[in-house]
Structures are given as C-alpha cells and as structure tokens.
C-alpha positions in Angstrom: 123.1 100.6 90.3 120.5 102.5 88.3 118.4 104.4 91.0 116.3 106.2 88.1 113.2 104.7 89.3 113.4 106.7 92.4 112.5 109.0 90.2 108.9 107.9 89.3 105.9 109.2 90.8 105.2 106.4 93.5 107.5 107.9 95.4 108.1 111.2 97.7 111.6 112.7 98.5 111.0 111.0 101.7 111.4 107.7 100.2 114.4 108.9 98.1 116.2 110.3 101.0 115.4 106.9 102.8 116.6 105.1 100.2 119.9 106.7 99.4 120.9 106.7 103.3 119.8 102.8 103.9 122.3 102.1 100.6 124.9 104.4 102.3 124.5 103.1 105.7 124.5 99.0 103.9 127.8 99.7 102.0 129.5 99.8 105.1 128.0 97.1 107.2 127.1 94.5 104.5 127.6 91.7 104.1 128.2 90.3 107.3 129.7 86.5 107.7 126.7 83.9 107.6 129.1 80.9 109.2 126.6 81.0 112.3 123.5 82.1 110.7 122.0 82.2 114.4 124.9 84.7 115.4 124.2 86.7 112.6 120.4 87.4 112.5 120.9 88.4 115.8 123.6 90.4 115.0 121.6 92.1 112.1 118.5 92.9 114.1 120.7 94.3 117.0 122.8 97.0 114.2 119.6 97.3 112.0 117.7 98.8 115.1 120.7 100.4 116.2 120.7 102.3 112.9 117.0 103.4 113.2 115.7 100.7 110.1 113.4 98.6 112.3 111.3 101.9 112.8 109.7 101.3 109.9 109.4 97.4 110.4 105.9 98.1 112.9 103.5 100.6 114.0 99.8 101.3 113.4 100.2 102.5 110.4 102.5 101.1 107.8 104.2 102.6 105.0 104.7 100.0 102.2 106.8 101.6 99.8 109.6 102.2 102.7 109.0 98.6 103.7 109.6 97.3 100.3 112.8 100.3 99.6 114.3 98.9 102.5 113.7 95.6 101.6 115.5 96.2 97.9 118.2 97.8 99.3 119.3 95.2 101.8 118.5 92.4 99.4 120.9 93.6 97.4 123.6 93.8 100.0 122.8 91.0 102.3 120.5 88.4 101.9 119.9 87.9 105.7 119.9 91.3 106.5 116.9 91.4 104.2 115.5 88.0 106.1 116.3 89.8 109.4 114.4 93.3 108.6 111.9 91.6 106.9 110.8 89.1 109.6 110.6 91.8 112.6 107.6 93.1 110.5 106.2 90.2 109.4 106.5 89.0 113.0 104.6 91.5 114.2 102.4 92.5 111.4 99.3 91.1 113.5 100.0 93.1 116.6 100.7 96.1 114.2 97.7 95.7 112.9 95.5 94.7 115.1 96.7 94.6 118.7 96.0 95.8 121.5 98.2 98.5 123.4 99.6 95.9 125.6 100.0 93.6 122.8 101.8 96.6 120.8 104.2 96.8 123.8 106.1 94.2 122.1 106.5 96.9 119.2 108.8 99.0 121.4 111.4 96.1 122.0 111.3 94.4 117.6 111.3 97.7 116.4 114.7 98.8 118.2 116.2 95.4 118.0 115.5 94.6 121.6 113.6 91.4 120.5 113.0 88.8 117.3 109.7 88.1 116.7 108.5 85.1 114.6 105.6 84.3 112.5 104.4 80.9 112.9 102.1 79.9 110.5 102.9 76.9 108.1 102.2 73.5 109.5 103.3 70.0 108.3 99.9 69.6 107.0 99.3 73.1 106.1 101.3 75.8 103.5 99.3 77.6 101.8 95.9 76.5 102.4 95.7 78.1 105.6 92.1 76.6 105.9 93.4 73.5 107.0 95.5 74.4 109.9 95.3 71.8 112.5 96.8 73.2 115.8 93.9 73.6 118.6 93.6 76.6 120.7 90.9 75.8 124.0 89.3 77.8 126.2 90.2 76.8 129.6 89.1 78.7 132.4 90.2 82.5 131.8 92.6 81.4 129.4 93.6 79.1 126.1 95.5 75.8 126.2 97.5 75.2 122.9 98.5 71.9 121.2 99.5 71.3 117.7 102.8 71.5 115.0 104.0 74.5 113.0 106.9 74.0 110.5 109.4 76.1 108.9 109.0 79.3 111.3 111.1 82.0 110.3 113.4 82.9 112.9 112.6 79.6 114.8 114.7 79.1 118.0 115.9 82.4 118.0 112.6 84.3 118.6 112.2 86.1 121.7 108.3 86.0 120.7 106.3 84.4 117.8 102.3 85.3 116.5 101.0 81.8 116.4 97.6 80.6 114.5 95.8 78.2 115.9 92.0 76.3 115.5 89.2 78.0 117.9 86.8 76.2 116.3 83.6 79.6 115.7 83.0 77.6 112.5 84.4 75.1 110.0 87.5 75.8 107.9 89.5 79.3 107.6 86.5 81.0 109.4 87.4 79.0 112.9 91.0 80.0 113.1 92.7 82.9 115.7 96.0 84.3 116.1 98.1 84.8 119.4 100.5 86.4 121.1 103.4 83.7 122.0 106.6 84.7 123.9 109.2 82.0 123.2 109.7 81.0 127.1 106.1 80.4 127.5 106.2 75.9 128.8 105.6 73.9 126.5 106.6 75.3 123.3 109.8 73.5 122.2 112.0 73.4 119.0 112.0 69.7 117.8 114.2 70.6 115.0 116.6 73.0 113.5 115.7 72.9 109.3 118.6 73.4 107.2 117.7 74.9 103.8 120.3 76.3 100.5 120.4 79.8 101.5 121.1 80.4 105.3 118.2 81.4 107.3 117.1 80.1 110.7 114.4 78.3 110.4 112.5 75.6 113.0 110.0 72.9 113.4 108.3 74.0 116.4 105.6 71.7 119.0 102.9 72.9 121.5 101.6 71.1 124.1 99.4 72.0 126.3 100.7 75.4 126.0 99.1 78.1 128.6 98.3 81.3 127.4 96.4 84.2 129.3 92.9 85.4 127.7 94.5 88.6 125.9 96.8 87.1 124.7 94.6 86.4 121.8 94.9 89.1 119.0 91.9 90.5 117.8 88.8 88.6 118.0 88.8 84.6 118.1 87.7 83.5 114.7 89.5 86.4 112.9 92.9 84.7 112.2 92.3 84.1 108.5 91.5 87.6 108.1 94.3 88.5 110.5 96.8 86.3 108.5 95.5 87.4 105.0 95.7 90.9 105.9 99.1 90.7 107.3 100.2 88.7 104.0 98.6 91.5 101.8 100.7 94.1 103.5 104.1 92.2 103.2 103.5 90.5 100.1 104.6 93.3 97.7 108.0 93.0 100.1 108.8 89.5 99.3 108.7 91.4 95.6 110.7 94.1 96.6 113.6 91.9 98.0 113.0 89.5 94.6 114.2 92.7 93.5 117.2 93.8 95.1 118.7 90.4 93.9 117.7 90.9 90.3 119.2 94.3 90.4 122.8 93.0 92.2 122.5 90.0 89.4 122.4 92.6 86.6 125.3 94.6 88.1 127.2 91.6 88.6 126.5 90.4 85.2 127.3 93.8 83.4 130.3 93.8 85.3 131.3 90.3 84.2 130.6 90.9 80.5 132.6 94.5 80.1 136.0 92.7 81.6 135.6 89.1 80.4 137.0 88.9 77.0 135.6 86.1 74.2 136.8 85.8 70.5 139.1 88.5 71.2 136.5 91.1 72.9 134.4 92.4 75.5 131.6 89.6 76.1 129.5 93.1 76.1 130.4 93.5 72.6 128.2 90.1 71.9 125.0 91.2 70.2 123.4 87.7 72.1 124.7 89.2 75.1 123.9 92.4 74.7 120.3 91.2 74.2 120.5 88.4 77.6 120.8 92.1 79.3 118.0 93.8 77.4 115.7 91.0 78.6 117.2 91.4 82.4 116.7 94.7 82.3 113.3 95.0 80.9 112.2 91.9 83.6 113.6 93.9 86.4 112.0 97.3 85.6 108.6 95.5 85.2 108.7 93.8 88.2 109.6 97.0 90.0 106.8 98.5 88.7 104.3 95.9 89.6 105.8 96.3 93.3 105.8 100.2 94.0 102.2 99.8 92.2 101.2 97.6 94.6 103.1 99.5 97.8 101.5 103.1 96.6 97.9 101.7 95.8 98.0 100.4 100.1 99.7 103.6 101.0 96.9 105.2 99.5 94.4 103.8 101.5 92.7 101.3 99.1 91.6 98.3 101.9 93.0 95.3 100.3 95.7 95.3 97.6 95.1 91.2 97.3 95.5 91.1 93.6 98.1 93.8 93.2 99.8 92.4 95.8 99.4 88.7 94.6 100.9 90.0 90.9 103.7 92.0 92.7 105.0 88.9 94.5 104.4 86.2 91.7 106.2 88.2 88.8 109.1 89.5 90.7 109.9 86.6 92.2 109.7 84.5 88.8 111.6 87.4 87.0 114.2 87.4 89.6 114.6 83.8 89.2 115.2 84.0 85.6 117.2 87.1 85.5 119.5 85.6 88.1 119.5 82.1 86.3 121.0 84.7 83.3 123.5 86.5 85.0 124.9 82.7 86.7 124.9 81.8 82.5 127.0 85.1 81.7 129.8 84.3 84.4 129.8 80.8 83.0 131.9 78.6 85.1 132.7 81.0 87.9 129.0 81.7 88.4 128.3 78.4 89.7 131.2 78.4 91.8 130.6 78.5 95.9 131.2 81.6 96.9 130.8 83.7 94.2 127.5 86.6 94.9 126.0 85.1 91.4 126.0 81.8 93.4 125.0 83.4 96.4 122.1 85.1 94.4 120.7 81.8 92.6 120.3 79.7 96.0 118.2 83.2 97.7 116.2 83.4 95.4 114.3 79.9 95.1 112.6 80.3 98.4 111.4 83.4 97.1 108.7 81.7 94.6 107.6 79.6 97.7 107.2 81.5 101.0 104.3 83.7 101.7 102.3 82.0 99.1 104.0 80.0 96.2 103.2 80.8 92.4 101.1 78.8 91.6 98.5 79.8 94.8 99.4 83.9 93.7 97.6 82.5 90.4 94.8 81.3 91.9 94.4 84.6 94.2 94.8 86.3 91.0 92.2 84.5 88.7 89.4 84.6 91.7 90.0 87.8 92.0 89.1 88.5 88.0 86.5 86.7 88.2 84.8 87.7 91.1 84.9 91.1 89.6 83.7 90.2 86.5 
C-alpha cells in the first residue's frame, strides 16, 4: 500500500508509529471468519482491546486523526474489525464527552474489550432527521420511565450497554430530546428483531417499554441530546471517511494487482492506456478523499469547536469516492470480481452502507450548503 501520506503535515510521528504497528499487528490477525458475525464482533472487541486499540476508542479527550488511522487500517483488513473498533467509540462518544465520572466508568470496561456498547439512535420513523425522534423519556419519581422503538442499532443484541435518545419534552422538536445511559439487562428493553443486511454486521430492532432508569443515568443535561448527538456525530463523522478509505485503498491494491498478472490481447491489462487511466482516476479519488479526512481529523484535534462542515465534506466524498473507486476495481477483475468471495466482492457490499449511516449524502449536502450560507 502507498503509506506516503503519512508523510504529510497532519500528522506527528506518533500517528506514523501508530499506524505502522496497527498494520503490523492487522496482518496477522485479520481477517477473521464472519460465519457468526455475533461470534466474531465479540471476538474482535475482546483481541482489539487485548492489543491496546480500544485505548484510543474513548476518553475525555479524543484524538481524531488516530481514530480515523485506526479506522483505515482495519478497514482495509477486516471490514468488521473496522465496525467493531468503530462502534466502542461511537458507543460511548456521549459519555466520552460528556459524562459524568460514574457514567465514564463504563469507559474502563469498552475501552479494554470488557464490554460492547451501542448507539441507539435511528428510529422507524426517524434517520436522519433526528428532530423527529419519537421515543418518550418521563420523569417518574427520582427517576425516568422509557417507551418507544429504535431500529438498526449497531451492535444490537450483543451490547452489554447502549446510549439511548429519547423525547423529554423542554421544547418542541430537536431542542426537547436527551440521551441516556442504558445497560442492556435493564427490564424491558428487548430485541424484537435481528436485521440482516449485505455486509455482515449485527444489527437490531430494539423496543422499550416502560423501561426504569435511575436519575443519572441521564447524560448531560435533559434537553441537550441533539447537541449531544450532533457533537458525537461531528467527532466520528470524519471516521466513517477514514474507513471509506481503507476500502478504496485495498480496492486499488487489488485492482493493480489484477491488471499487472491478468493478460488481454496478449499483455498486461496494465499495459492498457484505458486502464492505465481507470487507475489514475482511483488514485487521484482516493488521495482527495484522504485529504478531505485528515483535514477534517487535524482541524478538531486542533481545537476548532465544531468541524460540522469539514466533517460533513470528509464523510460525503469519501464515501462516494470509495463507492466509485471500488465499483472500478469490481470492473477491472471483470467476472471474478463479482464473484462471492472474492475481497473486490467483499469490498462492493461494505461499502454501500457507508453513503447511508451516520448521515446519508444527500443530508451531508444539506449540512454543507447551510453551513455556506449561514456564513455568507
């Protein structure tokens, strides 16, 4: 792989020597056998804290640019080792950032491997307008009651905890919305259905009712879950690019490989000038992506506050460049590359959810264009 962006200025040796150990350490444990994709994640999350990754999954502070290095890296090993790094941070990115020290006690058990946490979100009625979340959180006593429906939970029924969002009702829309702390045994909270999508990942429809939780268990202050959420998705957003990423950048390898051995009209494919140009534009995709990610990972590392258009613009090109570059490579192996089983197969069913999750395209357009013209 070319590693000569390590080389540019968003990074310190830190993040080099982070890099080239997590790529050492992944050549030898990845890929690992998805047949049980439940068995696996937990699998992953118990050897990736064993190995010391999940370190950098949670904290007070959090260092983008190793969240979205590590995120690359395994994404080009393993697509569910990047799901299972990824969604111990994202699991606990509210606590990270705003919870409590009791709350944060839940930090020493995700970021070791100890536990899975979960970030339940999305609803049936609800993607990405957040605003119109329906599940109810009441005050009952010295405590909250829960009731409501969230869909396609990462990590759903294998969570030992999940940070839930749910309607407190301190005002209309996104402004009446609080997140909460929600171990997986707490009664009440059951898994009504397992959701089976093209690349494996567990994933859950998930039901609360009448769902007891103590008063701190609420994270932050009640009518601060849109901020909580947005701020969470602002920090992991340029991730979701990173690991776009590491796909693109396995896709080109496999497809350089695949055009220097496969022979057409009695040469190298690589000899095509048409080819030859299909891995100009894959290259020059993948290198503008990566900037538009490590932009967006250094700007937050420097302390700007929000990073809501870079991060929109990291996660809405990289994911639609990985797409395309991947789409090219599956073209370049011709036959083979749609076969089952083959990483170019492999690659083109990981990457779709990719333009969807965490805010799909078309919203990262929106975010983008309000942004503009806000500032105008």
């Amino acid at each position: 792989m070319d590693r000569s962006f390590l080389d540019w200025p968003f990074f310190e040796d830190r993040h080099r020597e982070l890099a080239a150990a997590l790529d050492e350490w992944a050549g030898a444990a990845l890929p690992v056998d998805h047949g049980d994709v439940d068995a696996a994640c937990r699998g992953l999350v118990r050897d990736l804290g064993a190995g010391g990754w999940l370190r950098h999954s949670g904290g007070e502070v959090l260092d983008i640019r190793s969240l979205c290095l590590i995120r690359e890296t395994l994404a080009r090993h393993d697509g569910l080792a990047d799901f299972a790094f990824a969604m111990q941070g994202l699991g606990m990115g509210a606590v990270s950032l705003f919870g409590t020290a009791a709350q944060r006690g839940w930090l020493e058990r995700t970021r070791t491997g100890a536990a899975i946490s979960g970030f339940a979100l999305t609803e049936p009625g609800s993607g990405s307008d957040v605003a119109r979340t329906a599940t109810t959180a009441r005050r009952e006593g010295d405590g909250w009651v829960l009731d409501g429906e969230k869909t396609y939970i990462s990590n759903g029924g294998i969570a030992d905890v999940y940070v839930i969002f749910a309607r407190t009702g301190e005002a209309q829309g996104a402004r009446g919305l609080s997140a909460f702390l929600l171990p997986a045994e707490t009664p009440g909270l059951r898994v009504v259905e397992r959701i089976e999508v093209m690349a494996p990942h567990p994933l859950a429809h998930l039901r609360l009712e009448g769902v007891r939780l103590p008063a701190d268990a609420l994270i932050g202050e009640a009518g601060s879950g849109f901020r909580i959420a947005m701020t969470v998705l602002d920090h992991f957003r340029p991730t979701v690019g990173a690991a776009a990423l590491g796909f693109a950048r396995r896709a080109l390898d496999e497809a350089v490989i695949r055009v220097r051995e496969r022979q057409l009209f009695g040469a190298p494919m690589a000899e095509l000038q048409m080819v030859q140009g299909h891995i100009a534009d894959m290259a020059l995709k993948i290198d503008a992506a990566a900037l538009l990610v490590y932009r967006a990972a250094w700007t937050k590392d420097m302390g700007a506050p929000r990073i809501t258009r870079e991060a929109a613009m990291a996660k809405l090109y990289a994911t639609e460049a990985a797409q395309q570059v991947i789409d090219q490579a599956v073209q370049l192996w011709g036959g083979d590359g749609v076969r089952r089983g083959t990483m170019v197969e492999s690659l083109y069913r990981e990457i779709r959810a990719l333009r969807i999750y965490e805010g799909a395209s078309d919203v990262q357009k929106l975010i983008i264009a309000r942004n503009i013209l806000e500032g105008a």
